[in-house]
C-alpha positions in Angstrom: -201.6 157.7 -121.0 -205.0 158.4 -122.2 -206.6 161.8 -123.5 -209.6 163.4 -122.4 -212.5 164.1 -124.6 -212.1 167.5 -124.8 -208.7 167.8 -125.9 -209.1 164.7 -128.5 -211.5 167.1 -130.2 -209.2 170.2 -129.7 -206.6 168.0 -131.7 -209.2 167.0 -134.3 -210.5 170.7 -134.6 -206.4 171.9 -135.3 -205.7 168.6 -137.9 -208.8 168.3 -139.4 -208.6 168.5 -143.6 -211.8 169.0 -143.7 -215.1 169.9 -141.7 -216.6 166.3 -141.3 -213.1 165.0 -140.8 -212.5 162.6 -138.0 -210.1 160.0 -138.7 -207.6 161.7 -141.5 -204.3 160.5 -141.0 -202.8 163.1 -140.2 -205.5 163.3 -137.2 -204.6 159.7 -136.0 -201.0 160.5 -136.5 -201.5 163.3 -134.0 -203.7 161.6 -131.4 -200.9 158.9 -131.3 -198.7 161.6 -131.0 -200.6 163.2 -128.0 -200.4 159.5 -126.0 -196.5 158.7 -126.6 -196.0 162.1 -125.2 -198.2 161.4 -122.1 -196.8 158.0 -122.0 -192.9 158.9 -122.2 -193.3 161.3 -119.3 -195.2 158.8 -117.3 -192.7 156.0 -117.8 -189.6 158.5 -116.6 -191.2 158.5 -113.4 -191.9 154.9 -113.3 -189.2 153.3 -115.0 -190.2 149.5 -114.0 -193.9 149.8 -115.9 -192.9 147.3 -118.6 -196.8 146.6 -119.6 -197.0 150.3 -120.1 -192.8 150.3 -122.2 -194.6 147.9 -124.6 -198.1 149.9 -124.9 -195.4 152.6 -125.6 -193.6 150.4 -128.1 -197.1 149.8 -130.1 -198.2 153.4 -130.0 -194.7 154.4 -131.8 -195.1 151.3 -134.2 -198.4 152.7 -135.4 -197.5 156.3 -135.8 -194.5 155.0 -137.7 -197.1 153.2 -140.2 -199.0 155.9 -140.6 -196.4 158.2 -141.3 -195.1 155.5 -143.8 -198.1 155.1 -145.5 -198.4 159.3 -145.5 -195.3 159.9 -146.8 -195.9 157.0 -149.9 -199.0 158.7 -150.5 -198.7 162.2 -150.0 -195.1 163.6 -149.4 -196.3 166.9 -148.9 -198.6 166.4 -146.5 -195.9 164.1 -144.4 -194.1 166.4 -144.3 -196.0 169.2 -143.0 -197.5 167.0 -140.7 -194.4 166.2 -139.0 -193.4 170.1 -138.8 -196.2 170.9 -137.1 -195.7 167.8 -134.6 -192.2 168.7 -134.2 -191.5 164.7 -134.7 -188.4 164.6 -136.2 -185.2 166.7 -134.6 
């Protein structure tokens, strides 16, 4: 579901590339990452929360994006990012 403040930062503080760095993508890519956790656990317990299945559906769509556009521009840092995510299996 949603983060709190303090552990949006904590995320920022570990993915940051630099030290004014807020919105990087490998930063967004983990924030997402954060919420589709929270949100797969929630909807195991709920199973009929369709309006929260499709905010799930959207969060996944725009990580995928990101990591697309990530892997076009950097590979490296792709795949680094998703090592340290553990995102693929």
């Amino acid at each position: 579901m949603t983060i709190t403040k303090e552990r949006k930062q904590d995320l920022i503080g570990q993915y940051k590339r630099s030290d004014v760095d807020t919105g990087s993508a490998e930063v967004q890519i983990a924030i997402l990452t954060t919420r589709v956790n929270g949100l797969t656990e929630h909807l195991q317990t709920h199973k009929k929360d369709f309006a929260g299945r499709r905010g799930l559906l959207m969060l996944v769509s725009r990580r995928r994006r990101l990591l697309d556009y990530l892997k076009r521009v950097d590979p490296r840092r792709y795949l680094d990012i998703i090592r340290r995510l553990e995102i693929r299996k």
